[in-house]
C-alpha positions in Angstrom: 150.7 -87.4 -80.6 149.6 -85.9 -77.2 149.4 -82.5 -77.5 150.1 -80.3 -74.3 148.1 -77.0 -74.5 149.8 -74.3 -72.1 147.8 -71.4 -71.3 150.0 -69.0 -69.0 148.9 -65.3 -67.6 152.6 -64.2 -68.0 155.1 -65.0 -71.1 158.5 -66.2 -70.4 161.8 -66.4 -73.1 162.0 -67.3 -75.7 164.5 -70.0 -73.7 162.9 -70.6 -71.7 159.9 -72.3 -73.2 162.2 -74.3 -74.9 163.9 -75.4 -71.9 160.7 -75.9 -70.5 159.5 -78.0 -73.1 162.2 -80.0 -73.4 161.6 -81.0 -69.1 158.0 -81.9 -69.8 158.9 -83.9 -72.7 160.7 -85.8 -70.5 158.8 -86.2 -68.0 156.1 -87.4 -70.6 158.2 -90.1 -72.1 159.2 -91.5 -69.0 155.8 -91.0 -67.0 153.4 -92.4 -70.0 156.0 -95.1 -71.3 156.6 -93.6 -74.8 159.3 -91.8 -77.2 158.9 -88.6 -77.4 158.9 -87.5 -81.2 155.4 -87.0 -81.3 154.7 -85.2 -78.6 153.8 -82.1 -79.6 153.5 -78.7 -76.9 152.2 -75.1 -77.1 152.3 -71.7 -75.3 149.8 -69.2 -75.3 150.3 -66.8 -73.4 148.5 -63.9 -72.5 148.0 -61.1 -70.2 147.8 -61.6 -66.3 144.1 -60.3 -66.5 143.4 -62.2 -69.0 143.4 -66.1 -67.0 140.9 -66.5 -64.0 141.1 -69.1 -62.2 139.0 -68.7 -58.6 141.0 -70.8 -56.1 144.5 -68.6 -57.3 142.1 -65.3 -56.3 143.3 -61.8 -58.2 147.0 -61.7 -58.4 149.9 -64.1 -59.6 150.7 -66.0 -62.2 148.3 -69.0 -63.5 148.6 -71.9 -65.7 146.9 -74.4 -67.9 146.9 -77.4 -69.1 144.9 -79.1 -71.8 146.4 -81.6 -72.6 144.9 -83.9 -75.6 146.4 -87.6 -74.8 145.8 -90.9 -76.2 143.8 -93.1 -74.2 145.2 -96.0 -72.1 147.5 -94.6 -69.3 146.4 -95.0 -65.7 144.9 -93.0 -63.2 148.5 -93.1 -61.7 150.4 -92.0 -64.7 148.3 -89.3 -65.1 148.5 -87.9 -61.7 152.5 -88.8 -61.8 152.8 -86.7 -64.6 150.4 -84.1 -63.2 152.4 -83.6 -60.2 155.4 -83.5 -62.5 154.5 -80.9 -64.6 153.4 -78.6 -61.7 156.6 -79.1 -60.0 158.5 -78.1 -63.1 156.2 -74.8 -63.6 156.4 -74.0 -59.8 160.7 -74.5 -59.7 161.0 -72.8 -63.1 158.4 -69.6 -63.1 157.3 -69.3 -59.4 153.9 -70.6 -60.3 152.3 -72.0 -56.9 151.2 -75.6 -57.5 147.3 -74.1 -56.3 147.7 -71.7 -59.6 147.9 -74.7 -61.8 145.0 -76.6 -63.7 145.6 -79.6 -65.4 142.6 -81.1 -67.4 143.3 -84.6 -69.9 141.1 -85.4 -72.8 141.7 -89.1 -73.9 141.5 -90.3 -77.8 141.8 -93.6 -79.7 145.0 -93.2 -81.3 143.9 -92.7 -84.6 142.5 -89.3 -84.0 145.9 -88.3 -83.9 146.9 -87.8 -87.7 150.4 -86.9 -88.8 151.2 -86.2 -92.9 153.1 -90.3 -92.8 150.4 -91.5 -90.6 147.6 -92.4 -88.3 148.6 -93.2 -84.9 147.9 -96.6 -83.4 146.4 -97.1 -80.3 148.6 -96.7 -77.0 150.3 -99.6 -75.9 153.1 -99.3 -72.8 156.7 -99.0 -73.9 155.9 -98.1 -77.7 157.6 -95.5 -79.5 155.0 -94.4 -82.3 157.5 -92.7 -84.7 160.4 -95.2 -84.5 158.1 -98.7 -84.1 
C-alpha cells in the first residue's frame, strides 16, 4: 500500500484534492506497474509560513512528498513518476516544479498491513487487492 504523504503551504477544495488524487493515482498505477486500490494519499496542509524549503526562497507555494513505497521499482520509475507528479502539481496549483520535494522511503511489502492482509512483496504487473 504506498502511501503518498502531501505536505502543501496552501490548501486547495475540497475537489480539488480529490481530483488531484485521483491523477496521481493514475499515474502511480501506470508508472509503478500496479492497481491502484491500495494506494492510499494524504493532504496536510498548512499555512504558507509554515513549509520552508531554501531553493523556493520566501514566497510561493511549496510542496511535499513523502511517499512510503514498496521496494522494487527502478531508479526510472521513480523519477517517471517524480516528474509526473510535479507536472500535475505545477498544471493544477501553479506550484513551480523547483517548489517541489519528493523524497521515497522503500519497504518489504509486508510492512504494509491492511485489516484482510499483509502485503506481498512487489512484483511488476501485480494488483495486490484483486491477485
Amino acid at each position: 500500500m504506498p502511501h503518498l504523504q502531501f505536505e502543501l503551504n496552501f490548501t486547495p477544495e475540497r475537489e480539488e484534492k480529490a481530483s488531484f488524487a485521483d491523477a496521481v493515482r493514475d499515474h502511480f498505477a501506470s508508472i509503478m506497474s500496479t492497481g491502484t486500490d491500495h494506494i492510499g494519499i494524504t493532504f496536510r496542509c498548512y499555512a504558507v509560513d509554515d513549509l520552508v524549503f531554501g531553493r523556493a526562497g520566501d514566497e510561493g507555494q511549496i510542496a511535499f512528498l513523502n511517499a512510503d513505497i514498496r521496494m522494487g521499482r527502478t531508479a526510472d520509475q521513480k523519477r517517471r513518476l517524480a516528474l509526473a507528479i510535479m507536472d500535475e502539481t505545477g498544471v493544477r496549483w501553479g506550484v513551480p516544479k523547483e517548489h517541489i520535494y519528493i523524497v521515497y522511503t522503500e519497504h518489504d511489502g509486508p510492512d504494509f498491513q491492511l485489516s484482510d492482509r499483509v502485503l506481498p512483496s512487489w512484483q511488476t504487473g501485480e494488483d495486490p487487492l484483486n491477485d
